[in-house]
PDB file with SEQRES, HELIX, SHEET and CRYST1 records, atoms N, CA, C and O in Angstrom:
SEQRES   1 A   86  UNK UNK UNK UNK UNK UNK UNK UNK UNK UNK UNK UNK UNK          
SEQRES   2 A   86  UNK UNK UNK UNK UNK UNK UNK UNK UNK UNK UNK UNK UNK          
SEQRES   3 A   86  UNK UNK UNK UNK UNK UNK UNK UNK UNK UNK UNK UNK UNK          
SEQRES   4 A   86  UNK UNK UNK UNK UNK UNK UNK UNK UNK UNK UNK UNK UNK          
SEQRES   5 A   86  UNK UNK UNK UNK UNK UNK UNK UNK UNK UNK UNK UNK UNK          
SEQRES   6 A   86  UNK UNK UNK UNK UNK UNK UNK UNK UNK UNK UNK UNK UNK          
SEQRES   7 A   86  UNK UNK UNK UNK UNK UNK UNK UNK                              
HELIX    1 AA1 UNK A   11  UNK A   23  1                                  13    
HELIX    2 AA2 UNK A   28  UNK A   45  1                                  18    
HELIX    3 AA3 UNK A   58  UNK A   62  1                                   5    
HELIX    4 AA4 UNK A   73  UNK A   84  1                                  12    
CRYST1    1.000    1.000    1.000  90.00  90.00  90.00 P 1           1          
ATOM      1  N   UNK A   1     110.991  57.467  98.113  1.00  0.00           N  
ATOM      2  CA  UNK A   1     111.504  56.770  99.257  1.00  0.00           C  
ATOM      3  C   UNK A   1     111.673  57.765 100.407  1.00  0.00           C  
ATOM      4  O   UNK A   1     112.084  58.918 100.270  1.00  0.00           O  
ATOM      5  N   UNK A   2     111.274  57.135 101.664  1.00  0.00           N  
ATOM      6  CA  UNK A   2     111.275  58.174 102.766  1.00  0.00           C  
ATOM      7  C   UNK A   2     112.547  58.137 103.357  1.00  0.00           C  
ATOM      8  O   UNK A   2     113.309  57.192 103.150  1.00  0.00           O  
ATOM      9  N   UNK A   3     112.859  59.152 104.127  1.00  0.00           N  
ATOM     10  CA  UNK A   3     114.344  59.139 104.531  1.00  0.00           C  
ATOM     11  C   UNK A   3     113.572  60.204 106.286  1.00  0.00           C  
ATOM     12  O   UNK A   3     112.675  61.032 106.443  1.00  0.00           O  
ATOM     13  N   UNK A   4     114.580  59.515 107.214  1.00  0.00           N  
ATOM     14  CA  UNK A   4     114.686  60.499 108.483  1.00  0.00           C  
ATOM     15  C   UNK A   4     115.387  61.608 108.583  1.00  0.00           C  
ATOM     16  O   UNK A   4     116.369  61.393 107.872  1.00  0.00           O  
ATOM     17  N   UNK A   5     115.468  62.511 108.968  1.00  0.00           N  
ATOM     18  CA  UNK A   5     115.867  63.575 108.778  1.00  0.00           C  
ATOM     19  C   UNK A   5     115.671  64.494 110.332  1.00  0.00           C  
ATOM     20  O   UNK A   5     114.542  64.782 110.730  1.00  0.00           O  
ATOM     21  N   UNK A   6     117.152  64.956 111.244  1.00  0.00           N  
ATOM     22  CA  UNK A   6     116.660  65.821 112.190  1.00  0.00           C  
ATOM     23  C   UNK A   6     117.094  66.700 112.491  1.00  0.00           C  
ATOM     24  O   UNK A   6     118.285  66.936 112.699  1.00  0.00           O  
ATOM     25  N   UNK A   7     115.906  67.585 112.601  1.00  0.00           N  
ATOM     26  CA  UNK A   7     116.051  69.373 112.945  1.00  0.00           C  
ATOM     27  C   UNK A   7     116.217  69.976 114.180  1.00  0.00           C  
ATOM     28  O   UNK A   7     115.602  69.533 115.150  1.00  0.00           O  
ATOM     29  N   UNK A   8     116.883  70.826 114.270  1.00  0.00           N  
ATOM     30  CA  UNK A   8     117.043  71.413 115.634  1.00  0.00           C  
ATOM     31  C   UNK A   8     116.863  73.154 115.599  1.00  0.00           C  
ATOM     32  O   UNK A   8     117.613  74.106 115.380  1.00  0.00           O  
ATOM     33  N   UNK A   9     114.996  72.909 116.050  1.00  0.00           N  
ATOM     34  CA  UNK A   9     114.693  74.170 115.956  1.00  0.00           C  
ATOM     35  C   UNK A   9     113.759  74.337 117.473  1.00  0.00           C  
ATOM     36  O   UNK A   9     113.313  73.534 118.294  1.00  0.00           O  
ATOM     37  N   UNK A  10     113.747  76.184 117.292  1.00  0.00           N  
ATOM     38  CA  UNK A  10     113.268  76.598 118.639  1.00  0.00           C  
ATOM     39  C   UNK A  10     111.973  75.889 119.224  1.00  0.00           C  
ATOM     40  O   UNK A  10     111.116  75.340 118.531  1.00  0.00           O  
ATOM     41  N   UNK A  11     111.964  75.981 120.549  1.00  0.00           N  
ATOM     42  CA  UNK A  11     111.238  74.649 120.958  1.00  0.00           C  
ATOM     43  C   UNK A  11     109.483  75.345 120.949  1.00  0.00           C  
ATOM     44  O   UNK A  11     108.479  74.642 120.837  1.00  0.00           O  
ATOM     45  N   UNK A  12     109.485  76.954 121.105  1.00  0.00           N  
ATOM     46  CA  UNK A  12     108.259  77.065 120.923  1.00  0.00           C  
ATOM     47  C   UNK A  12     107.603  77.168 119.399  1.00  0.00           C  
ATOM     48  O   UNK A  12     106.453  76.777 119.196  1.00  0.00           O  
ATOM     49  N   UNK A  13     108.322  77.654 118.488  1.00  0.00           N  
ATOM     50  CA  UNK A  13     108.371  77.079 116.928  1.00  0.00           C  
ATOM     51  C   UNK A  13     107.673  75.623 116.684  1.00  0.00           C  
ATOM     52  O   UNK A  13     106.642  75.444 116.036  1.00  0.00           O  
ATOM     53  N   UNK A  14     108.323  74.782 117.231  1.00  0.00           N  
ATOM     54  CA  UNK A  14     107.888  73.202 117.250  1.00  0.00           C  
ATOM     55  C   UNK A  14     106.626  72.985 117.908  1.00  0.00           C  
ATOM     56  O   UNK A  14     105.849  72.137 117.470  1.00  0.00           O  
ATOM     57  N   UNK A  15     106.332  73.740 119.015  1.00  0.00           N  
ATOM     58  CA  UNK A  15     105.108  73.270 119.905  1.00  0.00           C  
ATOM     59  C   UNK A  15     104.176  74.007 118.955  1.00  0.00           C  
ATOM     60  O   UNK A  15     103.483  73.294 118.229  1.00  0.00           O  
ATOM     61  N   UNK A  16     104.045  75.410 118.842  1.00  0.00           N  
ATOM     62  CA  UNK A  16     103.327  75.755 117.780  1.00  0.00           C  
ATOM     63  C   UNK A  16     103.119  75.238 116.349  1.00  0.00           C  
ATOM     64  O   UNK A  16     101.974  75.406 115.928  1.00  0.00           O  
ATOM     65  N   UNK A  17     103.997  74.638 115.503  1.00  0.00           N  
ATOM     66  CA  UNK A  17     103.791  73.726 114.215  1.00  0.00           C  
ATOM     67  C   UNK A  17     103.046  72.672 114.688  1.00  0.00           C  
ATOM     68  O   UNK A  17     102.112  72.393 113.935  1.00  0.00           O  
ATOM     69  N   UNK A  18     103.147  71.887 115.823  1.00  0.00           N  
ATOM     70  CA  UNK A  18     102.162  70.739 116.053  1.00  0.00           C  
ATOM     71  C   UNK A  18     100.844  70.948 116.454  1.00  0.00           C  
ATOM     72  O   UNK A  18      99.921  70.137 116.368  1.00  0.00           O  
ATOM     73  N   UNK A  19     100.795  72.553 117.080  1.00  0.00           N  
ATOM     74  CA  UNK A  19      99.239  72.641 116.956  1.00  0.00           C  
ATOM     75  C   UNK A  19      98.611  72.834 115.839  1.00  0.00           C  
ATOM     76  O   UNK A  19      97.394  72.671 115.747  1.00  0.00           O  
ATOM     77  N   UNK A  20      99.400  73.224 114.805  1.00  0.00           N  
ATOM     78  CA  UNK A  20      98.906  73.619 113.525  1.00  0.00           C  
ATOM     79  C   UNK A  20      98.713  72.757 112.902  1.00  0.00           C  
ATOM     80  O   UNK A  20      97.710  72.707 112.190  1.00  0.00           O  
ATOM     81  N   UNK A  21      99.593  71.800 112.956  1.00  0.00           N  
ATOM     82  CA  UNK A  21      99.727  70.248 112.316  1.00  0.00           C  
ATOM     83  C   UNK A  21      98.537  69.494 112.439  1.00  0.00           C  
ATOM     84  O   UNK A  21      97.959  68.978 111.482  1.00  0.00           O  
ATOM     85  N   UNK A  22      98.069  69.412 113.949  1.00  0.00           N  
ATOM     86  CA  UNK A  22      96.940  68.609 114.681  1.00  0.00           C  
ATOM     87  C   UNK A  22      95.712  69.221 114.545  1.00  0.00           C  
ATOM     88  O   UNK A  22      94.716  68.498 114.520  1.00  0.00           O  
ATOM     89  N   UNK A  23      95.564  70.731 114.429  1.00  0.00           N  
ATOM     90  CA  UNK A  23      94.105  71.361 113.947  1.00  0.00           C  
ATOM     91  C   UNK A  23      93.937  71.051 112.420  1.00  0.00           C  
ATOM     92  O   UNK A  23      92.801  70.857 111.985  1.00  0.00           O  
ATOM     93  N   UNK A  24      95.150  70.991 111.497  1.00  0.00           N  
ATOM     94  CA  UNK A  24      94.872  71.198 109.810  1.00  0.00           C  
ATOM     95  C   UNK A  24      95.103  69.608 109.639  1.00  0.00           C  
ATOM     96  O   UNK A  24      95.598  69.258 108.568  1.00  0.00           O  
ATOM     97  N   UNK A  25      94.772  68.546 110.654  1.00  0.00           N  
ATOM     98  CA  UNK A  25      94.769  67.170 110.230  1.00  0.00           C  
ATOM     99  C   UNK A  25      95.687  66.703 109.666  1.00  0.00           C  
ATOM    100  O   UNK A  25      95.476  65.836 108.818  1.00  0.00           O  
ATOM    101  N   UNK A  26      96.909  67.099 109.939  1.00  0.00           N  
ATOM    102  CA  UNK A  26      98.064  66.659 109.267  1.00  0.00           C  
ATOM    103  C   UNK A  26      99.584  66.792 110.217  1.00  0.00           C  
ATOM    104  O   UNK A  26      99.957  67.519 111.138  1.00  0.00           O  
ATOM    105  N   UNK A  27     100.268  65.523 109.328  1.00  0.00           N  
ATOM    106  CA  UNK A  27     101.764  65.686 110.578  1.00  0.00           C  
ATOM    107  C   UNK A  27     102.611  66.866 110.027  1.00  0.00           C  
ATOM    108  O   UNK A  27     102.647  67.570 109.018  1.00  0.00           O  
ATOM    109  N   UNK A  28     103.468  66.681 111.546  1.00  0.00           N  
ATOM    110  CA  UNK A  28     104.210  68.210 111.245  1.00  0.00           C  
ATOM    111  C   UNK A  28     105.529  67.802 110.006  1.00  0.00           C  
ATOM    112  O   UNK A  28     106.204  68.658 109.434  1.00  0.00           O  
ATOM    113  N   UNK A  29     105.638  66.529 109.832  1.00  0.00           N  
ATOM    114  CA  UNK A  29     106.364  65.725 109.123  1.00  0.00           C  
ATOM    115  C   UNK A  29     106.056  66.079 107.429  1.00  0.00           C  
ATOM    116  O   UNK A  29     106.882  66.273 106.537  1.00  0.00           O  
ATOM    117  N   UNK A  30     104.648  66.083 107.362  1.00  0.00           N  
ATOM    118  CA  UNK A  30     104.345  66.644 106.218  1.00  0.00           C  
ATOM    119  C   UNK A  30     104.218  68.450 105.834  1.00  0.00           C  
ATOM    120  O   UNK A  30     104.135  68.847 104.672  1.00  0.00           O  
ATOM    121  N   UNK A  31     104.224  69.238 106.852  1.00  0.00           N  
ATOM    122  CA  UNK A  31     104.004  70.472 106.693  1.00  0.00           C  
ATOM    123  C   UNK A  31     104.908  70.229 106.162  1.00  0.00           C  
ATOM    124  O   UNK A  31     104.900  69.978 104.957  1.00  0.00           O  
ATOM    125  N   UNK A  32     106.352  70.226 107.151  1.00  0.00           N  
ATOM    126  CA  UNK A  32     107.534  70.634 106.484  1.00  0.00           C  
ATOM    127  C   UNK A  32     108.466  70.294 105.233  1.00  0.00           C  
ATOM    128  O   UNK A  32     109.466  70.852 104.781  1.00  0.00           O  
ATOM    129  N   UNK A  33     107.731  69.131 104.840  1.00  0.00           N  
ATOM    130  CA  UNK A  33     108.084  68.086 103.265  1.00  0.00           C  
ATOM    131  C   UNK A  33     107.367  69.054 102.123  1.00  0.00           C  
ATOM    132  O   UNK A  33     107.892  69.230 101.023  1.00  0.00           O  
ATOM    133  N   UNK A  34     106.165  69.635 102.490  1.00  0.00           N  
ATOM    134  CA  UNK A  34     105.017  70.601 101.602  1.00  0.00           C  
ATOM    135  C   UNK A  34     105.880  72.047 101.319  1.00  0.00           C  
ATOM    136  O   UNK A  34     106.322  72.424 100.234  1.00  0.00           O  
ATOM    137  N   UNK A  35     105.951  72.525 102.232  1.00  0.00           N  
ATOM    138  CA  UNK A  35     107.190  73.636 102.563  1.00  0.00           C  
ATOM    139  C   UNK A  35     108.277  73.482 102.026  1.00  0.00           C  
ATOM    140  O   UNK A  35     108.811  74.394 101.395  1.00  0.00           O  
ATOM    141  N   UNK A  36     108.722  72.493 102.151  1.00  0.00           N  
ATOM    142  CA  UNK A  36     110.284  72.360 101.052  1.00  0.00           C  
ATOM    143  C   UNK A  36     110.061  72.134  99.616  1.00  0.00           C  
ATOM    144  O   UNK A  36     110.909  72.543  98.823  1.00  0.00           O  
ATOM    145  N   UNK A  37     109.056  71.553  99.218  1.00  0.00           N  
ATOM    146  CA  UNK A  37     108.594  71.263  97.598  1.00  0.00           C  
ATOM    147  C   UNK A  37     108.221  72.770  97.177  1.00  0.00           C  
ATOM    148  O   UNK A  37     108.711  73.285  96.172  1.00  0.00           O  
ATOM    149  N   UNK A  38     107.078  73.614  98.243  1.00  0.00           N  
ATOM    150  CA  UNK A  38     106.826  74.779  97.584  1.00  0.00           C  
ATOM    151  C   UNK A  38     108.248  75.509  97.244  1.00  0.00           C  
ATOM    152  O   UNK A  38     108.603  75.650  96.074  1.00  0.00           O  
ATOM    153  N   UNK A  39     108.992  75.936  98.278  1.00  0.00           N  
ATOM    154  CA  UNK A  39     110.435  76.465  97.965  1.00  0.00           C  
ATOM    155  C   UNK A  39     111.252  76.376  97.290  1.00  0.00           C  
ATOM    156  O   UNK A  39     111.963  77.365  97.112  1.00  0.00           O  
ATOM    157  N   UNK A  40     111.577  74.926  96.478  1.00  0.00           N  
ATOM    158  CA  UNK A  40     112.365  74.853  95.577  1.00  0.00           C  
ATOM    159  C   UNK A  40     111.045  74.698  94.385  1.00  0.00           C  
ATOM    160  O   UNK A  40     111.555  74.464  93.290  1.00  0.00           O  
ATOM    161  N   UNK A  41     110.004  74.743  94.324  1.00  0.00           N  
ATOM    162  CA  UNK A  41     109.181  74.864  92.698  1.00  0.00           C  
ATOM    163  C   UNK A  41     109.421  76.424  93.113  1.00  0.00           C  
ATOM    164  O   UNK A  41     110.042  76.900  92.163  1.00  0.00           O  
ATOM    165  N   UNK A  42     109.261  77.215  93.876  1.00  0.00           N  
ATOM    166  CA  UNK A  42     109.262  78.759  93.289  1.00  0.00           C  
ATOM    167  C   UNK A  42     110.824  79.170  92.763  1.00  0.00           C  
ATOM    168  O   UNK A  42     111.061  79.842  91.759  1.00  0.00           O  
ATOM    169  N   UNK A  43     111.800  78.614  93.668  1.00  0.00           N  
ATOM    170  CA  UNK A  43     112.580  78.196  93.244  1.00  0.00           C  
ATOM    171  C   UNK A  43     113.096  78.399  91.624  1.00  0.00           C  
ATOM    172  O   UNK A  43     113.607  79.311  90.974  1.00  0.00           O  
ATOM    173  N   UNK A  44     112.717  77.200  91.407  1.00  0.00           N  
ATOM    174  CA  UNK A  44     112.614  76.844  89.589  1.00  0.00           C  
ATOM    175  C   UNK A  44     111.546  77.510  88.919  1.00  0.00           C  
ATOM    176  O   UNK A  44     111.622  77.163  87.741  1.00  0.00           O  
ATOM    177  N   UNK A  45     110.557  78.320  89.081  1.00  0.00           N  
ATOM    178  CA  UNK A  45     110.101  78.935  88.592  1.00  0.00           C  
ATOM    179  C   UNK A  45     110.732  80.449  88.329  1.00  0.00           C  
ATOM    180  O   UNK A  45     110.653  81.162  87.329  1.00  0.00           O  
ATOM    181  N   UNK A  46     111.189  80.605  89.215  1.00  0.00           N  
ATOM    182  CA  UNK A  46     112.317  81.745  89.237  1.00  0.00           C  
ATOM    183  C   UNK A  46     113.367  82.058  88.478  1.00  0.00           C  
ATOM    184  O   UNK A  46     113.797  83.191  88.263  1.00  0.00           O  
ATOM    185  N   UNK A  47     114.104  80.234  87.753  1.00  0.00           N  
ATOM    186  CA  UNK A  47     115.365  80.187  87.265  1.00  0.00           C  
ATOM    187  C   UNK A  47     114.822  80.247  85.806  1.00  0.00           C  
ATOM    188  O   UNK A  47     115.472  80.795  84.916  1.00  0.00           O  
ATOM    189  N   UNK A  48     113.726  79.720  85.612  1.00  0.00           N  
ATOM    190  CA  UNK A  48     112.729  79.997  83.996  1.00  0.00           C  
ATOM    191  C   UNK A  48     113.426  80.547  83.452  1.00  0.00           C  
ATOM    192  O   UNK A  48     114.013  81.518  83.930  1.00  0.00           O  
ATOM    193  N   UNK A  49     113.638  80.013  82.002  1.00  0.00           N  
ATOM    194  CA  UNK A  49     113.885  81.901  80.950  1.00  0.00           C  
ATOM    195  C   UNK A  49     112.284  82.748  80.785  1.00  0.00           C  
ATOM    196  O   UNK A  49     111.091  82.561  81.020  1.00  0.00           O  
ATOM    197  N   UNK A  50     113.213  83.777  80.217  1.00  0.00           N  
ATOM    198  CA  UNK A  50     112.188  84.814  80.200  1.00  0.00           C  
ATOM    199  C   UNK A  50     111.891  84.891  78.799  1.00  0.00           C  
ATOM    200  O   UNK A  50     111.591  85.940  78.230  1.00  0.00           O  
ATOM    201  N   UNK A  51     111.977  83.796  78.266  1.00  0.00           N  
ATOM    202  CA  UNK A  51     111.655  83.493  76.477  1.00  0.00           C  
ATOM    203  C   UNK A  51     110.294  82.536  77.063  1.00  0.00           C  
ATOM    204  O   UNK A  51     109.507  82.219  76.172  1.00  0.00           O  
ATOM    205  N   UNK A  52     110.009  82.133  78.240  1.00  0.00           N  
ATOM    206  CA  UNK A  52     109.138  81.111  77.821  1.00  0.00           C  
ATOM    207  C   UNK A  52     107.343  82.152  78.237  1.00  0.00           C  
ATOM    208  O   UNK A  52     106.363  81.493  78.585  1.00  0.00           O  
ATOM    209  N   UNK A  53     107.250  83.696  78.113  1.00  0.00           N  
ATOM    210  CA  UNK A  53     106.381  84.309  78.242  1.00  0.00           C  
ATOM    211  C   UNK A  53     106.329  85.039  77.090  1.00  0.00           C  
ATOM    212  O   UNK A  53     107.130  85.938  76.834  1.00  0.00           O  
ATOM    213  N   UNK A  54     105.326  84.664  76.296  1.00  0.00           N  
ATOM    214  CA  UNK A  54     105.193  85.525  74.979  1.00  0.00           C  
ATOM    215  C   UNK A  54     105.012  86.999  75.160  1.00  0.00           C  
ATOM    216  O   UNK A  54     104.698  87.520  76.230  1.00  0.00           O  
ATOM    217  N   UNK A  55     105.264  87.728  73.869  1.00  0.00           N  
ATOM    218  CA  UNK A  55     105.501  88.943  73.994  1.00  0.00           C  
ATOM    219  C   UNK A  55     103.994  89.679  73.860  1.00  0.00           C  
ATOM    220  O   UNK A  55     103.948  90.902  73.997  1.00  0.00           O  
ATOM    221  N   UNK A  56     102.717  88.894  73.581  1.00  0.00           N  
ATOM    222  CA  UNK A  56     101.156  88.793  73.783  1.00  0.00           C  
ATOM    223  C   UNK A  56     100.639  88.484  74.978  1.00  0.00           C  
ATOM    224  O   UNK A  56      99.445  88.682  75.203  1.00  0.00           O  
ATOM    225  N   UNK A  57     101.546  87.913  75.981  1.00  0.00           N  
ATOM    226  CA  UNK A  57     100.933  88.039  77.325  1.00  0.00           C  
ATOM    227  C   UNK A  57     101.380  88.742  78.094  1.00  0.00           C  
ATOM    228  O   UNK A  57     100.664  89.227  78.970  1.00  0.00           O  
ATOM    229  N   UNK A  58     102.738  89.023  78.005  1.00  0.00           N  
ATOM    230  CA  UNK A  58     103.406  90.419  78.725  1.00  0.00           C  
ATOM    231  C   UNK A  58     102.785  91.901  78.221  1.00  0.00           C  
ATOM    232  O   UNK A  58     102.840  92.852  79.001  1.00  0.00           O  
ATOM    233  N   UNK A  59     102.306  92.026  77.144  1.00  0.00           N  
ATOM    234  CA  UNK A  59     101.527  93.225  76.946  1.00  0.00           C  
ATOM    235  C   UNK A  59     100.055  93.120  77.670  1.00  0.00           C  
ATOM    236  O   UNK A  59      99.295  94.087  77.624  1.00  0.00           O  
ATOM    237  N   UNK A  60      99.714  91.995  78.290  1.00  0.00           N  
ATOM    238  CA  UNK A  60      98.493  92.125  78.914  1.00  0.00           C  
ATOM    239  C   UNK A  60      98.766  92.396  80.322  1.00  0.00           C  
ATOM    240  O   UNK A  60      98.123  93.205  80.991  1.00  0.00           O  
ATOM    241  N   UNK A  61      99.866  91.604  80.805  1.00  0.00           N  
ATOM    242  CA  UNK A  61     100.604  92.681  81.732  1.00  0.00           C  
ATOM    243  C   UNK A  61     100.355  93.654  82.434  1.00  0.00           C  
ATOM    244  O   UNK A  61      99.801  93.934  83.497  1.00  0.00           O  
ATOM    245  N   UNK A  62     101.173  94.370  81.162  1.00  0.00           N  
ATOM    246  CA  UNK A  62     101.566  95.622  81.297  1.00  0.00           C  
ATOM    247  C   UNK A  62     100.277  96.759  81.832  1.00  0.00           C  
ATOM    248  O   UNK A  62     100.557  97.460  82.804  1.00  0.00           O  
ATOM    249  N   UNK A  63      99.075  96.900  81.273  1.00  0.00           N  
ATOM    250  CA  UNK A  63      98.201  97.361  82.095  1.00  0.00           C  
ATOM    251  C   UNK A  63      97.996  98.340  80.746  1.00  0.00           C  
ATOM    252  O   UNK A  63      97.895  99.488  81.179  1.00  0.00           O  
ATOM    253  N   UNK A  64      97.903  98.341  79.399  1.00  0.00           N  
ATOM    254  CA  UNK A  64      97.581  99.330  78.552  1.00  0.00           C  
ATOM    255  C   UNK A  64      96.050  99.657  78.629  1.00  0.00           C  
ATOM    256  O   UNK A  64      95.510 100.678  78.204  1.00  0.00           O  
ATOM    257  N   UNK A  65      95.459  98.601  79.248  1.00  0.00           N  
ATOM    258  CA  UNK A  65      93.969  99.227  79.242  1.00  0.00           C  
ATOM    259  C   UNK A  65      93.624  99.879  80.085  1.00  0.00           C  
ATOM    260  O   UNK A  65      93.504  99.205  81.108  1.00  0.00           O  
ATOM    261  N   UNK A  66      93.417 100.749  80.203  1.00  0.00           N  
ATOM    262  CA  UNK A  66      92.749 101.367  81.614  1.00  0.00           C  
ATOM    263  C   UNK A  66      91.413 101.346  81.775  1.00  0.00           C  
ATOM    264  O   UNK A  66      90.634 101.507  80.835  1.00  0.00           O  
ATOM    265  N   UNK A  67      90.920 101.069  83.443  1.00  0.00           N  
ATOM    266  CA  UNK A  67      89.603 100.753  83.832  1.00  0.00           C  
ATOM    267  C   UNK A  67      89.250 101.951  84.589  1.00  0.00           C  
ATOM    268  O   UNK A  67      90.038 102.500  85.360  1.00  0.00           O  
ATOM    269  N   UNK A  68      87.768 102.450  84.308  1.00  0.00           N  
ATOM    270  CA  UNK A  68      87.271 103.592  85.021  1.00  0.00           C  
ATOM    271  C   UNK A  68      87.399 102.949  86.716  1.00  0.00           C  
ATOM    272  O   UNK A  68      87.347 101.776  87.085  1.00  0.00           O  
ATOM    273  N   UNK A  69      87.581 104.202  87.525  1.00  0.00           N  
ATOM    274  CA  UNK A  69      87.292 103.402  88.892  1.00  0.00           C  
ATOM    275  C   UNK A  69      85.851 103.307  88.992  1.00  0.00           C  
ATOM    276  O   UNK A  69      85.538 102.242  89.525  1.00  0.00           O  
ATOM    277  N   UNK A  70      84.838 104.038  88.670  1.00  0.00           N  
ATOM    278  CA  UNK A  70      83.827 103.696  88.707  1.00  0.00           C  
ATOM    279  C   UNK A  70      83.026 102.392  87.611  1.00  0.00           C  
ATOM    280  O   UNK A  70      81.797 102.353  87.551  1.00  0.00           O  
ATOM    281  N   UNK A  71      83.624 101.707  87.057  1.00  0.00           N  
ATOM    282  CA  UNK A  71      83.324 100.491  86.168  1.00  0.00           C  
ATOM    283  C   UNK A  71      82.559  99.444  86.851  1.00  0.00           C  
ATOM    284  O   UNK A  71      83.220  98.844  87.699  1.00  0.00           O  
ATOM    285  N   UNK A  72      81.173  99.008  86.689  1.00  0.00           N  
ATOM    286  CA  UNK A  72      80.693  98.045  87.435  1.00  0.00           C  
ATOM    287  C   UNK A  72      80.450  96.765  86.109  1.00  0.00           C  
ATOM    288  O   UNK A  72      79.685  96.645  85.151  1.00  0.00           O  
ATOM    289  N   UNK A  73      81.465  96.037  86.650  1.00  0.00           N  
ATOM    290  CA  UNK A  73      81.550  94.538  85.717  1.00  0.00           C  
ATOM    291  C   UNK A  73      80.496  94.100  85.459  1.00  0.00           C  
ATOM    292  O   UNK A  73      80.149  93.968  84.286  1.00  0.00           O  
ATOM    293  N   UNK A  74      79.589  93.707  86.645  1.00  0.00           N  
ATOM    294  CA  UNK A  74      77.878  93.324  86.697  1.00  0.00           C  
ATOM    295  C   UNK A  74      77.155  93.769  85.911  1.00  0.00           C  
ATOM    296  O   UNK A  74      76.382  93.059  85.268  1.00  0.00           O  
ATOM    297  N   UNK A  75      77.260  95.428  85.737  1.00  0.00           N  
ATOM    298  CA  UNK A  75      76.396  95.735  84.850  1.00  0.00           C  
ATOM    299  C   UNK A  75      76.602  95.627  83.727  1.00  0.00           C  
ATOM    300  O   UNK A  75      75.693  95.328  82.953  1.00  0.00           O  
ATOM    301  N   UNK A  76      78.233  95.902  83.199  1.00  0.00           N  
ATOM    302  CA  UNK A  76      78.718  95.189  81.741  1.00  0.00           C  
ATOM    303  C   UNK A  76      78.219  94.141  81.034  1.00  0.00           C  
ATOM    304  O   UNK A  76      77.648  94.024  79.950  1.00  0.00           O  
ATOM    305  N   UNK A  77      78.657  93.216  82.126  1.00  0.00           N  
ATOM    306  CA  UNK A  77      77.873  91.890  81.827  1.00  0.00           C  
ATOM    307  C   UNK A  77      76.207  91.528  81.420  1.00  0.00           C  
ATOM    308  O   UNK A  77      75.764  90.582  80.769  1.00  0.00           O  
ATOM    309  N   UNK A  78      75.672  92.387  81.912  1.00  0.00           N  
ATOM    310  CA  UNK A  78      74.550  92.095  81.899  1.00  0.00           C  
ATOM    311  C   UNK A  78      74.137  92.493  80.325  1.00  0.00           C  
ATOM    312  O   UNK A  78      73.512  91.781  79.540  1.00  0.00           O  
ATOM    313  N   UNK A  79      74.745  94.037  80.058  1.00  0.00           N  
ATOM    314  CA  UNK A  79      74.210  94.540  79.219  1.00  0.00           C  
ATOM    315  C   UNK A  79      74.885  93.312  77.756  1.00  0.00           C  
ATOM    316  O   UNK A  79      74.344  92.815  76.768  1.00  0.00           O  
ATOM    317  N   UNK A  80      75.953  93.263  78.203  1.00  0.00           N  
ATOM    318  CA  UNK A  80      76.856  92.420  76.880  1.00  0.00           C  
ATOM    319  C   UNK A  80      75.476  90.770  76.822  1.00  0.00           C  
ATOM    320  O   UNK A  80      74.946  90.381  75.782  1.00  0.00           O  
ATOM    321  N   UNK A  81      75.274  90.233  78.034  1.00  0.00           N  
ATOM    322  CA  UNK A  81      74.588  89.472  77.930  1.00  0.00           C  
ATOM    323  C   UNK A  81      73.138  89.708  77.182  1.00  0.00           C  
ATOM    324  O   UNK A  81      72.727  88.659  76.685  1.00  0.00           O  
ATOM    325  N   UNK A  82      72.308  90.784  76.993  1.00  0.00           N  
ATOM    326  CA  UNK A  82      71.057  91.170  76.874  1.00  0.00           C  
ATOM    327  C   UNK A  82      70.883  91.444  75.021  1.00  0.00           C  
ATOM    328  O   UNK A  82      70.042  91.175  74.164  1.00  0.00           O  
ATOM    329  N   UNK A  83      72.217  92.127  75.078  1.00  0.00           N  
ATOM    330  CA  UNK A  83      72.600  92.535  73.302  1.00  0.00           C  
ATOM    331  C   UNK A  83      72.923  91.258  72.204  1.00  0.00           C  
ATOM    332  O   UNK A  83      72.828  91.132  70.984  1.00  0.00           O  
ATOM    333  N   UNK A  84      73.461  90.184  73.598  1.00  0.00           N  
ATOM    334  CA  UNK A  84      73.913  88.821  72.680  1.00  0.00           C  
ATOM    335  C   UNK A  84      72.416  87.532  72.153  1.00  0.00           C  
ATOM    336  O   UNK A  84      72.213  86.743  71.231  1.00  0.00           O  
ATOM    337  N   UNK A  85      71.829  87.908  73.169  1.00  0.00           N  
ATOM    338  CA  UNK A  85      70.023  87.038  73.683  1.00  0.00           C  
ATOM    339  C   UNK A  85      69.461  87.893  73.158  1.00  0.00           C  
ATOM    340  O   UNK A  85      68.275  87.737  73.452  1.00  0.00           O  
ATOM    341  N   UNK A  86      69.635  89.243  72.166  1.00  0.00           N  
ATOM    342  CA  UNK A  86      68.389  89.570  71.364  1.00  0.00           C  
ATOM    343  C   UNK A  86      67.785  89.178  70.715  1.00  0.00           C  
ATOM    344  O   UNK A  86      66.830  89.828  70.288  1.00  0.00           O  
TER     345      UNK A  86                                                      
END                                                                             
């Protein structure tokens, strides 16, 4: 259910959100409804326990593998691809 709601913000703030609004095809009514949903889901993503990340994905994390800086994925791939199609 929609509800009215009014803000009292700086006036070049506002003129600028409506150009943004009117180039990205959308009201400024909705930026700011989009904007408040993102804020409170990060929000609640934030308040999470820290039981709900297994102790197998936090070690991937963590960064135990180390990558050469010179490592070219492409060519990995290719070769992993060539050894598998023998």
């Amino acid at each position: 259910m929609d509800a009215k709601l009014t803000l009292k913000l700086d006036k070049d703030v506002i003129e600028k959100a409506k150009i943004y609004a009117a180039e990205h095809k959308h009201s400024l009514s909705l930026l700011i409804e989009n904007y408040l949903k993102t804020i409170i889901q990060l929000e609640k993503m934030d308040k999470r326990e820290e039981n709900e990340i297994s102790s197998f994905v936090k070690s991937l994390a963590v960064g135990k593998g180390k990558i050469a800086n010179d490592f070219d994925y492409k060519k990995d791939r290719e070769n992993y691809l060539s050894e598998k199609h023998k």
